[in-house]
N, C-alpha and C positions, 0 to 999 in steps of 0.2 A: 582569603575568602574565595577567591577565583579557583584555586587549589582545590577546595573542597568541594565545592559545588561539579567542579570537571569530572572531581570524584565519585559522587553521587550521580551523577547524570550516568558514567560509565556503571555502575553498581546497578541502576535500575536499567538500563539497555542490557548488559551480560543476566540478568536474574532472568529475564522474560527468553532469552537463547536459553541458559541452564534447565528451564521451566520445559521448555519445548523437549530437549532432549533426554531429562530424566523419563518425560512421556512418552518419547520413542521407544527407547533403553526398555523403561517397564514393559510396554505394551508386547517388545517383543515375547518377552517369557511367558505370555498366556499360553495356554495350548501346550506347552511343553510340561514334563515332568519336577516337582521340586527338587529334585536332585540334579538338573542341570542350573539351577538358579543358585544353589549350595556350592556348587562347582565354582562357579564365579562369584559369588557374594561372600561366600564363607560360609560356618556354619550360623544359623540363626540365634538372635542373643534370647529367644523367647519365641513358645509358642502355646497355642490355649484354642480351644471347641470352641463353636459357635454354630448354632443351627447345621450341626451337622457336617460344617465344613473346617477346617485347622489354617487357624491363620499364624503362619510365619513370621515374625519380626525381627528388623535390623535395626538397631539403633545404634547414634552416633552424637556426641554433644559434649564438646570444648571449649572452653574460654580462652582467650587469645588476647593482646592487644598489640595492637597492628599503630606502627611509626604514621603521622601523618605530613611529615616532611623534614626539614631541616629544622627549620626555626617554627614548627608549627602549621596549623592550615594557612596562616596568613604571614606564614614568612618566604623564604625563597632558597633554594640549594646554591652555594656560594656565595653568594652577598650578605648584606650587611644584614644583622633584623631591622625589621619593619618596626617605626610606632616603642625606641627604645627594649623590646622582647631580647632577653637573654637567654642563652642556654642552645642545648644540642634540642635532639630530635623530641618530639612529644610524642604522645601514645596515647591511644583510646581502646577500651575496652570492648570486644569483637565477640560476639556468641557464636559460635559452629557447629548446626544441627542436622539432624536428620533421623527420621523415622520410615522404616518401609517396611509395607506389609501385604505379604502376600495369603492368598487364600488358594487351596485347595479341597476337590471335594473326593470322597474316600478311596478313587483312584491314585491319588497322587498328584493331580493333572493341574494347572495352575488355571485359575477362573477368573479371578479379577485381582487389583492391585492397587497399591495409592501409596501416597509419598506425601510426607511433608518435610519443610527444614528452609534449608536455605543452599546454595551450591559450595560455601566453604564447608559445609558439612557432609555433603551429599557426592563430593568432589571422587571422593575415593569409590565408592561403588559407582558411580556415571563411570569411571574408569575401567571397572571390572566388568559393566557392561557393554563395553565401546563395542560398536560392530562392524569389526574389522572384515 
């Protein structure tokens, strides 16, 4: 139980960092052209009119399931299990999303943006956007 709670606590402390930095990441490509956003993101899985302006879309969305230790959240790597628990590693089922979308108006020029998902989704484009 201690396991998983450590786990959670790191999950909500990195979400609120991953949060911060997708809004860096984004905010920088305003002002710039959508073909420098295309350059690192790739090309768009979708895009559609809107009052005038073309909003861009990346999406992204995996099912995963992710080991929660040895013998479980409440067992321990190496030792014996806890409480009789047999077996190897457990697993729980893990969503990996992410949705980004950008807005341009008929210059091409990028105007606003917004993001949703979570960071195991959103991992790869924070990547493409690193600003090195």
């Amino acid at each position: 139980m201690r396991t998983f709670i450590l786990l959670l606590a790191l999950a909500v402390g990195l979400a609120g960092c991953a949060s911060d930095q997708m809004d860096k990441r984004l905010g920088f490509l305003a002002g710039q052209n959508i073909q420098f956003a295309v350059a690192r993101l790739g090309d768009p899985d979708s895009k559609r009119t809107e009052l005038g302006d073309t909003i861009y879309v990346w999406k992204s969305n995996q099912n995963v399931s992710l080991p929660t230790g040895a013998y479980g959240a409440y067992g321990s790597v190496g030792g014996a299990p806890p409480y009789g628990t047999a077996g190897g590693p457990h697993y729980v089922p893990n969503n990996r999303s992410c949705i980004i979308q950008l807005a341009t108006g008929a210059d091409g020029v990028i105007k606003s943006w917004q993001w949703s998902g979570n960071m195991g989704g959103c991992a790869r484009y924070a990547h493409r956007l690193s600003l090195r």
